[in-house]
Every structure is written in structure tokens, then in C-alpha cells.
C-alpha positions in Angstrom: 27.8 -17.9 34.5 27.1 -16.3 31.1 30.0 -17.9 29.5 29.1 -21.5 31.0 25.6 -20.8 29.2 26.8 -19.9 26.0 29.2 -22.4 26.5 26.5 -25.4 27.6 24.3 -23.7 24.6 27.1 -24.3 22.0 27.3 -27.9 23.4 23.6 -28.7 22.8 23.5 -27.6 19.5 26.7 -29.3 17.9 25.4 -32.5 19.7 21.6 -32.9 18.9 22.0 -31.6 15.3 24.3 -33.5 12.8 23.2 -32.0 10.3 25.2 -28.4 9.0 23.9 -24.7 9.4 21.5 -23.6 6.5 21.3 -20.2 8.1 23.0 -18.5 10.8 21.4 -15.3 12.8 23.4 -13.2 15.5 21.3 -9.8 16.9 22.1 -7.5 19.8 22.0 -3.8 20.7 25.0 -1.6 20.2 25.6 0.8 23.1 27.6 3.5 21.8 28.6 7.2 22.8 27.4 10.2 21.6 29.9 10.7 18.4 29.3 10.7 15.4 28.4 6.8 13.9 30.2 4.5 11.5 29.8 0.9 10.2 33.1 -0.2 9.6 33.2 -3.7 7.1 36.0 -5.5 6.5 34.9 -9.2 4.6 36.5 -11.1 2.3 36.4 -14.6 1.0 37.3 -17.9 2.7 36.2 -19.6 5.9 38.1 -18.6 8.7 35.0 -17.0 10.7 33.6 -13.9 11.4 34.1 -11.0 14.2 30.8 -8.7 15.1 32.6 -5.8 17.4 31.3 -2.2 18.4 33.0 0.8 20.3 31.7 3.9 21.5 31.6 5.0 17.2 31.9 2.1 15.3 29.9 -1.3 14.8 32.6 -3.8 13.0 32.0 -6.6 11.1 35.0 -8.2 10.0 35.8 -11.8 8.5 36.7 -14.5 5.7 33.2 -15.8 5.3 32.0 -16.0 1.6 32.9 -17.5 -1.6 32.9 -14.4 -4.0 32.4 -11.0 -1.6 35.2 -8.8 -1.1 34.2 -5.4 1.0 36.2 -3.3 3.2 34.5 0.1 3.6 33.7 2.3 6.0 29.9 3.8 6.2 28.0 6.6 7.9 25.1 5.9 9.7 23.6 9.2 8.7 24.6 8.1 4.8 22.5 4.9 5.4 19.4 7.0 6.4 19.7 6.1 9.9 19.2 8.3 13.3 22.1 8.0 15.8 19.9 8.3 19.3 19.5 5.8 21.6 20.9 1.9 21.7 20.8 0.8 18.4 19.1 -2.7 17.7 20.7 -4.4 14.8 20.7 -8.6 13.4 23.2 -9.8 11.1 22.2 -12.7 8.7 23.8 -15.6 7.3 23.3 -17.7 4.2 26.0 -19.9 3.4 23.2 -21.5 -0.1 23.7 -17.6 -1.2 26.8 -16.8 -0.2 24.8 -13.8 0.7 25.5 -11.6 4.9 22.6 -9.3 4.9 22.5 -6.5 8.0 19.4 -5.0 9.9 19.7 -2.1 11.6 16.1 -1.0 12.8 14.0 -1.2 9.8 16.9 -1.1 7.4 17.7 -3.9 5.3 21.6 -3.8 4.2 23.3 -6.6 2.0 26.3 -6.6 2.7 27.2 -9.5 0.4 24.8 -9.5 -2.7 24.2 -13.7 -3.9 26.6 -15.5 -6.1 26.2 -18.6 -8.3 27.8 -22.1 -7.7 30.6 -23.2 -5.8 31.8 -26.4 -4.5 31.7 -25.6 -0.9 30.7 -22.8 0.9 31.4 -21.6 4.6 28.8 -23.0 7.5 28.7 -24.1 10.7 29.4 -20.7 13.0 31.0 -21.9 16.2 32.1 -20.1 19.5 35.2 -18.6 19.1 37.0 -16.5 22.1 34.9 -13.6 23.3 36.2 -10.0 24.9 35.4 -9.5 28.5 32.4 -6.5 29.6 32.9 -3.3 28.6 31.0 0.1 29.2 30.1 0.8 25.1 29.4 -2.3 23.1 27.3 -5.2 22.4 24.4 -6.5 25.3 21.4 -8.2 24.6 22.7 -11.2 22.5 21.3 -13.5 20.7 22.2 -16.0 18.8 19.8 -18.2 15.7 17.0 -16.2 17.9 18.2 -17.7 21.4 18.9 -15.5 24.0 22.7 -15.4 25.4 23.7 -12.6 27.5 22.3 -9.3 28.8 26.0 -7.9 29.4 28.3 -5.5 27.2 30.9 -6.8 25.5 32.6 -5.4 22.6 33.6 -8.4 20.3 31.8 -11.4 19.4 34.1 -13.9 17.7 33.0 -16.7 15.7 34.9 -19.8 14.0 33.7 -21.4 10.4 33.8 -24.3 8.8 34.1 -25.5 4.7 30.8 -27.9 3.8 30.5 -29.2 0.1 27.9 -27.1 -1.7 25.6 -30.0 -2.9 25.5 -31.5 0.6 24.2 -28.8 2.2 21.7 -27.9 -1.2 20.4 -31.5 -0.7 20.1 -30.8 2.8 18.2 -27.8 2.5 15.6 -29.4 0.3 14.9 -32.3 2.6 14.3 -30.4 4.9 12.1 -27.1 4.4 12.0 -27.9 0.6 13.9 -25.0 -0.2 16.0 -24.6 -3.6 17.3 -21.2 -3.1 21.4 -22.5 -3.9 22.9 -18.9 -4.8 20.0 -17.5 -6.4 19.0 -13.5 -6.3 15.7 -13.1 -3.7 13.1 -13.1 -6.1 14.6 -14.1 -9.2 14.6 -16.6 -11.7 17.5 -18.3 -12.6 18.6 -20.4 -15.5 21.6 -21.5 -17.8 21.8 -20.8 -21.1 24.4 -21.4 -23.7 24.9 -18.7 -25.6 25.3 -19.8 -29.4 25.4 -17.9 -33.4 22.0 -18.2 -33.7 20.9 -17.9 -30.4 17.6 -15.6 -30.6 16.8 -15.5 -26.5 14.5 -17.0 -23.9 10.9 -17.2 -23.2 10.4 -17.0 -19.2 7.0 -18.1 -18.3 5.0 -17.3 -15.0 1.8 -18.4 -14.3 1.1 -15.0 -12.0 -1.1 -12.0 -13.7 0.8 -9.5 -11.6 3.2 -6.4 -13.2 5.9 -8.2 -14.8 9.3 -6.5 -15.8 13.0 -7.7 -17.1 15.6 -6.7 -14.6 19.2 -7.5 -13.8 21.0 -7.5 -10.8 22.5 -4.2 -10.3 25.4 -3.5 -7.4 27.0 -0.6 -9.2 25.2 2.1 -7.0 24.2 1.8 -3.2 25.2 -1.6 -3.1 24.2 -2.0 -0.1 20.8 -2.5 -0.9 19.1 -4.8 -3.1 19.0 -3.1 -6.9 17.2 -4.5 -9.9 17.9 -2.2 -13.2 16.2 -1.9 -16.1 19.0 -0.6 -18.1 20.2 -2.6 -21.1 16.5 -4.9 -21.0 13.4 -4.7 -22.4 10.4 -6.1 -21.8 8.0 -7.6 -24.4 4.4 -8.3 -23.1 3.5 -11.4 -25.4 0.5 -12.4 -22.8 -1.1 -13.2 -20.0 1.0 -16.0 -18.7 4.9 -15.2 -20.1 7.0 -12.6 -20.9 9.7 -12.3 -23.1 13.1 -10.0 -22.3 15.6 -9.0 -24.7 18.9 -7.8 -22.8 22.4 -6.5 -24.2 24.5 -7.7 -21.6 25.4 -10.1 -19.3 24.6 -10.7 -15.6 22.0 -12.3 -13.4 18.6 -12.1 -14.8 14.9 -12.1 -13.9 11.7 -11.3 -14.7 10.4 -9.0 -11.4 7.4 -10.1 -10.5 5.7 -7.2 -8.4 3.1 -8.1 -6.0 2.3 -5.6 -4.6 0.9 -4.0 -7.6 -2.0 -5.7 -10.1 -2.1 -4.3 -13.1 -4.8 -2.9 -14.4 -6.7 -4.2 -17.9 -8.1 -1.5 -20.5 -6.4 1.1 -18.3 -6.5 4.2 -21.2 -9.8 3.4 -21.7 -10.6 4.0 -17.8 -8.5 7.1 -17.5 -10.5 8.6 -20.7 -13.1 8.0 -18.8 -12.4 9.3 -15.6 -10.8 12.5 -16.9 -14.5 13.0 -18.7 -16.6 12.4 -15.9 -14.5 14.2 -13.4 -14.7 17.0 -15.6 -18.7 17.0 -16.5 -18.8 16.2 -12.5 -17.3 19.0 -11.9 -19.3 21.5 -14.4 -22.4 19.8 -13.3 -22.1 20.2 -9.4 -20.9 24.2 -9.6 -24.3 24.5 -11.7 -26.1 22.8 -9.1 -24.6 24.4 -6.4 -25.8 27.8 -7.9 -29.6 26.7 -8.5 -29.7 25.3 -4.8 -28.5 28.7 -3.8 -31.1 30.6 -5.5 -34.0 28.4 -4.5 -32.9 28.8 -1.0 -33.7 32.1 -1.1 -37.3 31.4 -2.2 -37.8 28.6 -0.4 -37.4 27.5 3.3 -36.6 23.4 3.1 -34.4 23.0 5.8 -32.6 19.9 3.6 -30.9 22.5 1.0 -28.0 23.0 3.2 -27.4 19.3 2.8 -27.8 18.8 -0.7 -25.4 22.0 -1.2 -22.5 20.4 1.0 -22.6 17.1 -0.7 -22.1 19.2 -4.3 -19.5 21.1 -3.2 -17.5 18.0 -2.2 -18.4 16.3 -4.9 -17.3 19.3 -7.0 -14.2 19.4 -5.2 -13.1 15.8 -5.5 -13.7 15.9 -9.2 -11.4 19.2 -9.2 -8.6 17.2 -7.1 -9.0 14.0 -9.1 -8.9 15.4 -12.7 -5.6 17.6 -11.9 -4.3 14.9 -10.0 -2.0 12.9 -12.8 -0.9 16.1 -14.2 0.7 17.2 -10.4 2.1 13.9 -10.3 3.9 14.4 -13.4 5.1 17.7 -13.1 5.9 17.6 -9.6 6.6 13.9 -8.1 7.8 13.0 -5.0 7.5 16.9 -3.5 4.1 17.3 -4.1 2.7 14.2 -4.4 2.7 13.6 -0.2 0.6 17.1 -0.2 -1.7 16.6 -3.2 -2.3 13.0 -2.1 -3.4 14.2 1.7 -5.7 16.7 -0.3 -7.3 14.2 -2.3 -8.0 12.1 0.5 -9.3 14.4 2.5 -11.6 15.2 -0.7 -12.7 11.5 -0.9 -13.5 11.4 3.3 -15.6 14.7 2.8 -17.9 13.4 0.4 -18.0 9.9 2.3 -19.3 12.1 5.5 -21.7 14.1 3.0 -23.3 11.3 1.7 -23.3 9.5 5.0 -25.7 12.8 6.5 -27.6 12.5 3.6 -28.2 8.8 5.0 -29.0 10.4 8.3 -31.1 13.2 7.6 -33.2 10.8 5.4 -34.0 8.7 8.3 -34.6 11.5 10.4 -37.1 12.7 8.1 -39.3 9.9 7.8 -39.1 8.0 11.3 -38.4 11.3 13.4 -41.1 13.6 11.9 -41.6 15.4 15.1 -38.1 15.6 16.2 -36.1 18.7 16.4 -33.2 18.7 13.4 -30.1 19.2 14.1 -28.7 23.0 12.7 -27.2 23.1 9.3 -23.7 24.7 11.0 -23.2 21.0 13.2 -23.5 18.9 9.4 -20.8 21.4 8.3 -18.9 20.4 11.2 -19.2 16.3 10.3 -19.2 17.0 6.9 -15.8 19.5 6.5 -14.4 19.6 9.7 -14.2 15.5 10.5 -12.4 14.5 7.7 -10.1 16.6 8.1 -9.3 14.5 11.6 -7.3 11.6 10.3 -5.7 13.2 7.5 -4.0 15.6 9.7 -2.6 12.8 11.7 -1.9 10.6 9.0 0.0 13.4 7.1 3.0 13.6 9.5 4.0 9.6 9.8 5.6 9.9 6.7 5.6 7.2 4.0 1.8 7.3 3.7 1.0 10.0 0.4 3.3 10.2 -2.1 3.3 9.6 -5.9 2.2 5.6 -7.1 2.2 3.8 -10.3 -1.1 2.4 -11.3 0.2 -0.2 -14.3 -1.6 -1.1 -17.3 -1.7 -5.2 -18.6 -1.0 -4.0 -22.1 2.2 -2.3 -21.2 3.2 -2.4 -17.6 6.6 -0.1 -18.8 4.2 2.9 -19.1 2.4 2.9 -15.9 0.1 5.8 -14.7 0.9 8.0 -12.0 -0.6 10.0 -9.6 -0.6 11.3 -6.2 -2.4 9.0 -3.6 -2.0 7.0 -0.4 1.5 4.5 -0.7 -0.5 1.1 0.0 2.6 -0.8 -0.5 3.9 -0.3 2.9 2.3 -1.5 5.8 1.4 2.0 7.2 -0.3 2.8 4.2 -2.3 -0.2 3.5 -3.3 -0.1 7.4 -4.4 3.8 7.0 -6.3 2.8 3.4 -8.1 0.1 5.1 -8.9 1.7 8.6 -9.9 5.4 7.0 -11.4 4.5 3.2 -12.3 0.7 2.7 -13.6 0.8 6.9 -15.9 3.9 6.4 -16.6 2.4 2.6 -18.1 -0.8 3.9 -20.0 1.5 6.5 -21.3 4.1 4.2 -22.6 1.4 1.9 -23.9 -1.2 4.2 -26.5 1.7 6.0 -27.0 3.0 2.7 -28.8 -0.2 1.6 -30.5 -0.6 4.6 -31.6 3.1 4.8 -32.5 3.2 1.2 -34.5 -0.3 2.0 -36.5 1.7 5.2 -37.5 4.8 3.1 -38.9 3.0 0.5 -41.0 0.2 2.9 -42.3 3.8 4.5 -43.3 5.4 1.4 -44.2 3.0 -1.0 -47.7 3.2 -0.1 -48.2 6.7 -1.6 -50.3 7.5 -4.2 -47.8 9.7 -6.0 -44.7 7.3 -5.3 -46.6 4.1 -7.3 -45.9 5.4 -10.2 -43.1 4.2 -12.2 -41.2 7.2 -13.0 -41.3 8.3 -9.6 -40.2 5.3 -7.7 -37.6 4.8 -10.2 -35.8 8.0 -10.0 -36.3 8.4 -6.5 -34.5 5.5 -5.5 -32.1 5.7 -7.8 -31.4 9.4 -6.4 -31.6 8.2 -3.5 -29.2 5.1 -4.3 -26.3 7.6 -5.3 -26.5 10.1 -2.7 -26.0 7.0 -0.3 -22.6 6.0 -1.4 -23.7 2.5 -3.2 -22.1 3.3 -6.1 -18.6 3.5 -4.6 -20.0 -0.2 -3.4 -19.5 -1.9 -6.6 -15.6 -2.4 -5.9 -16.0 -4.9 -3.5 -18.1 -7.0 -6.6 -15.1 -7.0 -8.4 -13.8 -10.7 -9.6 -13.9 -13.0 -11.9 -15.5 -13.1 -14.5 -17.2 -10.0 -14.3 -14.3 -7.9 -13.6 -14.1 -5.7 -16.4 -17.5 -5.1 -16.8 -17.7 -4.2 -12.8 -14.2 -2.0 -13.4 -16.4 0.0 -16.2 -19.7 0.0 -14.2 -17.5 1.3 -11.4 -15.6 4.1 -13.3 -18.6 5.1 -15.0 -21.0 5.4 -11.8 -18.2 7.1 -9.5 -16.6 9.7 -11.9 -19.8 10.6 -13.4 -21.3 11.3 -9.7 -22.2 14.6 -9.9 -23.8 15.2 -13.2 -26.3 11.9 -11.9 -26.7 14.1 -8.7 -27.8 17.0 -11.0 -29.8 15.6 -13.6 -31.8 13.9 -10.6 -32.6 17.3 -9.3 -33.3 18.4 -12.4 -35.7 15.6 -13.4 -37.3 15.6 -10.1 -37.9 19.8 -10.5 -39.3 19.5 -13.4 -42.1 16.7 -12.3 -42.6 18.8 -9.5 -43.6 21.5 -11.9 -45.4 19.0 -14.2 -47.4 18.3 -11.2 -48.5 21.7 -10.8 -46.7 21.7 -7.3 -48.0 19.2 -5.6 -45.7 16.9 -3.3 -45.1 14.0 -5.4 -42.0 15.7 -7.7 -40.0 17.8 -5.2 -36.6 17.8 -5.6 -35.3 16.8 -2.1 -35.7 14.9 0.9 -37.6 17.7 2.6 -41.1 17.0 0.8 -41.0 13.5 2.4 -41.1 15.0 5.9 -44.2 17.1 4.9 -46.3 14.1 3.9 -45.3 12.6 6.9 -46.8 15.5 9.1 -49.9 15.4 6.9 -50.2 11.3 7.0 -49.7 12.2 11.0 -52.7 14.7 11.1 -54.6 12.8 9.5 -54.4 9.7 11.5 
């Protein structure tokens, strides 16, 4: 019944398409034994057909298939990275345009037959060709150009090819998905150039402000997998919109367009920046954290505690961050995945800090009478919580590690340090989910806190004057996170100038959390004592009790 299916599905195809194969998928699970695994490839050129077999230790792939690829290897599975548990799923891809076989086993992408450039025909049109019968270790769950065949083992699949004139089948393909990818590299731009005395190179333009780098296809090491190198060109930043390579050899060309990361304008200027304000930050908040110290033991505000915990993470972010490139540096890919879980945790602890300071604000003002929580259970949100996902997120794998944050002015020389590997799907998902998610949270109730307070206080005698209201709510507008806000007001044209603000605001964090405290101390003292200048949130809570008993 199986083989009158594959059969009847073989039939269907040949006769409602006239048209030839641009593509050609086959996938299944290999059920093997418990030896040690191999992938054994045997492929050379011509158009005979192809044979996908597995026993109990090797998967095969064996063929005349391509135009240029000749391969006959045999390969470890626990070379290519790969576990050897359970069934194994696996796909195997054909592109007759690129002359290219590509392999998927799990996650792993494998080429097995890297692109060439033109020919006049190339090999298409994979038909049935005589199958082996069930056996207990092979190939079950088949499926062929994504429809389902068989559920039974077998241990070969045979398929039969056929030559089709190159141009025919290039036409075809841009009729009808408007594809023009005839035996180019993924990714890569392609063009023919004849190579004279005075021939002084090749401008390449691209309209895209992404990273930009000259590359050549490389398949002298791990050629299974896709390689760009570096070696032999160089890359010449003449602007915005092209890029200009000089290379000493000859092969495929591009110029690698990386999406994934933007580079960044003016980016010495930032990390000048950063470095300084992390480091006055960091000076600033260990001074606080010592005056809050000795005025709690004068003075009984029940809001100290708070202020105290959002300085020392504050302090400690600045310490992380400043130290950070140099740990990148020096120790790469076996420390980064720790010093990036660290930093993280850093950035979550001041998120949770400044989101109490949110909450204990409100609680002061529209709670006067209400019992406050003790200052051990805001250690607990503010230390212990963040701690939560970073502990799960630190054993996935794949989701700290050491990054490259690339300037516009010379994307060759990027900047690294240790953070979370946003480039892979786990990463970006655990940015999003634990920073950008708690971000957009922390700043949205910070505004509308920071809005409350100020309707419920405004009508003070003290707080109309100028001075006052202004540092207060601009205190009050840093301890609630809306700095860190800015970065979602970042396009154009005002990106630079938010990219400054933003650096400036954030890095500089603590010595604006001090110099508040300081300001508001000494108007306290100006004032001869009197409520109007004290340095915390706690004063508000006492002229709400007073307002209360006087009402």
C-alpha cells in the first residue's frame, strides 16, 4: 500500500507539473543502534541520481548529482557537534540553480556541496528509483518536497536524475517566484569583472546602513559549513551607502552584509563616555551609601533602607559595566557567558530597586495609614528576584557570551564585551521577555506614578516653589527608571542626539542620585529643618499624616 502511494504520488506530480524541479527536499528519521555514529558521503559530479541509505551506524548519501562537487568522506557525528541519543531527524536539500546539497541534522546546517558558477545544464528532476524493502534500523517517517510518504523503516532511498539546460530552468525560476539565485553564494553578491593592466578594482554599492565587510568564500577548513574569510581583503568604509574592497586573490566575492548587527555611529565617543560615568557612578553611590548609613543611625525614616539598596545596585552595575570590555578582552568566550549572567543580573537588580522605589512612593502618599511592608521583604524583591531568571537562563546555553558592538566609522574594529547573544533566537527572546518587558513596565508606572505624586502634592506651600518642584521631580524622575526610557525614542532624525541623551542620563545615574540627595539635604538645612527639603520620600508621608489631622 505504501509503495502504490509513493508510487500514485510520483504519478501526480510528473503529470500536473511540466515544468522542471527548482528545488528538491527529502527528510526522515534515521533509526540507528547504539554504536558509535558516522555520516558516510560519497558525491560526485553528473546526473545519474542520488541514494539516501542508513544502517544501525551509518547515514549514506551517495550519488552523481552536481556539476562541480566531488566529496567522498566519512564524518563523525560527535565531530559535527552532534549528540547520538535517540532517532535522529535529518532533511537533505537540493538546488540544482546552485549546484549546492545542503544537510540538516537537528539544528545543524551542513553543505555538503558549497555553490558553483555557470554551467550549461545542471541535474533536476529527482524521480523514484527502486527502493529496499523494511528493515529493523533505517529510514521511517519519509517525506518527500514536504509530503508525507511512509511511516515504515527502510534502509535505502533511491532516486533517478535528469540533465535540464541551465538557462531554462534560470528563466523558469524567475517567472515564477522571481528568484535570480543561478549559482550564486547565500548572501553574496556576484559580478564579472575582467581583470585588465590598469585595472584599479570595484565599487560595490548597497543601499543598507548595516555592518558591512569584504569576504570570500572559504571551504578550506570545516567545509561543511558555510565560511566567509577575511583573509587576503580589506575593507575601505568610503560611506554610508557603498563600500569599497581591495582583495589579493581570486575567488567568489562579497560584501557581507550583517543584519543582525547595526552599527553604531560616534561609537568612541560613547564608550568615553560610558567608561566616565560608570566610573563617577560608581564613586558617587559608595559615597552615598556611607552618608545614608550614618544618618540612619540618627534618624528613624523607615525609606533609608530603600534609597540604600537602589545605591548599592547602582554602584554595582557601574562596577560590572566599566570592567566589562576589559574581561571580554582578556578572557573571551570562557568568561564572557559568566560576566555576561553577572551583568545582567546587575541591570535586573537595579530595574527591581527602582521599581520599589515606584512602590513605596505610592504607598506613601495614598496609603498613609497603612502598615509598610519590612525593609528585609524589599531585599528579597530587590536582590533575591533577579536573581530568578538569570539562574535559569544561565544553563540553556547560547544566551551570554562575548558580542561585538560595531562602529559606522570602522566596522573592522568593533567593541566587545560580555552580554546577552541577541543574535540567536533564544537570546533575543530572553532580552525581550526579562530586559525590554520589565523596561517598558518600569517606565510606563514610572510616569504614571511620578504623574500621581505630583497631582497629590502640588498644592503645598513648600512644593510651589521652583527649586523644589524642579528637583523633586526630577529626583523623582530618575529613581523611576525613565531615563533608561529614552531608548525606545530612538529614530530618525534625532538618533544621535537620543544615543547621547541616553548614554549620558544612564551611565551618569548615580552621581544624579547623589547630588539629588545632596541638594535636597542641604535645602532641608537651609530651611532650618522644616519638611519642605528633606532628602527622601519619607518626609512626604509625614505631611500626609499632618494634612490628615488636620482635616
Amino acid at each position: 500500500m505504501d509503495n502504490l502511494k509513493f508510487a500514485l504520488f510520483l504519478i501526480i506530480l510528473t503529470t500536473v507539473s511540466s515544468n522542471n524541479d527548482l528545488d528538491w527536499n527529502f527528510c526522515g528519521t534515521w533509526r540507528h543502534g547504539n554504536n558509535p555514529l558516522s555520516l558516510n558521503l560519497n558525491i560526485s559530479t553528473g546526473c545519474k541520481g542520488i541514494s539516501i541509505s542508513a544502517n544501525e551506524s551509518f547515514l549514506s548519501i551517495n550519488g552523481q548529482i552536481t556539476a562541480q562537487c566531488r566529496r567522498s568522506e566519512v564524518i563523525t557525528f560527535k565531530h559535527l557537534g552532534l549528540e547520538s541519543g535517540g532517532d535522529i531527524n535529518f532533511c537533505l536539500d537540493w538546488e540544482p540553480l546552485l549546484d549546492q546539497l545542503m544537510l540538516t541534522v537537528g539544528e545543524k546546517k551542513l553543505i555538503l556541496c558549497s555553490p558553483a558558477s555557470l554551467q550549461d545544464s545542471c541535474c533536476t528532476d529527482l524521480s523514484d528509483g527502486p527502493n529496499t524493502q523494511d528493515a529493523d534500523y533505517g529510514i521511517l517517517n519519509t517525506e518527500i518536497n514536504h509530503d508525507f510518504i511512509t511511516d515504515k523503516t527502510r534502509m535505502a532511498y533511491n532516486f533517478l536524475a535528469n540533465f535540464t539546460n541551465y538557462k531554462e530552468l534560470c528563466e523558469q525560476a524567475k517567472q515564477e517566484s522571481g528568484s535570480n539565485k543561478c549559482a550564486e553564494p547565500p548572501s553574496a553578491h556576484k559580478s564579472d569583472v575582467e581583470i585588465e593592466e590598469d585595472f584599479k578594482g570595484q565599487i560595490v554599492t548597497s543601499p543598507k546602513r548595516k555592518t558591512r565587510a569584504c569576504v570570500s568564500w572559504d571551504t578550506r577548513k570545516d567545509s561543511l559549513q558555510v565560511n566567509w574569510s577575511k583573509d587576503g581583503c580589506k575593507t575601505e568604509q568610503s560611506g554610508e551607502n557603498h563600500t569599497v574592497c581591495q582583495c589579493n586573490h581570486l575567488t567568489y566575492f562579497t560584501v557581507l552584509v550583517d543584519l543582525n548587527r547595526q552599527p553604531v555611529p560616534h561609537l568612541l565617543e560613547l564608550t568615553v563616555i560610558t567608561y566616565l560615568g560608570c566610573a563617577v557612578s560608581l564613586i558617587s553611590c559608595v559615597a552615598l551609601i556611607i552618608y545614608l548609613f550614618r544618618k540612619r543611625r540618627r534618624s528613624k525614616e523607615q525609606s533609608l533602607p530603600i534609597h540604600v539598596g537602589l545605591a548599592v545596585s547602582l554602584a554595582f552595575l557601574s562596577l560590572n559595566f566599566f570592567f566589562n570590555g576589559v574581561l571580554a578582552n582578556v578572557g573571551g568566550e570562557s568568561v564572557c557567558p559568566w560576566v555576561g549572567a553577572v551583568l545582567h543580573y546587575a541591570l535586573l537588580c537595579s530595574f527591581a530597586w527602582m521599581g520599589i522605589e515606584v512602590l513605596h512612593t505610592f504607598w506613601l502618599v495614598y496609603m498613609v495609614f497603612t502598615p509598610r511592608l519590612k525593609p528585609y521583604i524589599w531585599n528579597l524583591v530587590g536582590f533575591a528576584l533577579p536573581a530568578v531568571p538569570v539562574v535559569i537562563l544561565a544553563p540553556i546555553g547560547d544566551i551570554y557570551g562575548p558580542i561585538e558592538v560595531p562602529p559606522s566609522e570602522d566596522p573592522e574594529n568593533p567593541y566587545k564585551m560580555c552580554w546577552m547573544d541577541i543574535t540567536e533566537n533564544k537570546g533575543w527572546l530572553a532580552f525581550c521577555f526579562t530586559n525590554v518587558m520589565i523596561l517598558a513596565l518600569l517606565v510606563s508606572s514610572g510616569l504614571v506614578m511620578l504623574f500621581l505624586v505630583y497631582r497629590q502634592i502640588r498644592t503645598r506651600d513648600e512644593w510651589k516653589q521652583n527649586r523644589v518642584a524642579f528637583l523633586s521631580i526630577w529626583g523623582l524622575s530618575c529613581l523611576y527608571g525613565t531615563t533608561w526610557g529614552l531608548a525606545f525614542l530612538e529614530f530618525e532624525p534625532i538618533s544621535t542626539f537620543i544615543l547621547f541623551i541616553t548614554c549620558i542620563l544612564n551611565s551618569f545615574q548615580g552621581f544624579f542620585l547623589m547630588l539629588r540627595f545632596c541638594m535636597l539635604d542641604w535645602m532641608q538645612k537651609q530651611a532650618g529643618g522644616s519638611g519642605l527639603g528633606s532628602s527622601s520620600t519619607g518626609s512626604t508621608r509625614q505631611h500626609m499624616l499632618q494634612a490628615q489631622e488636620r482635616s
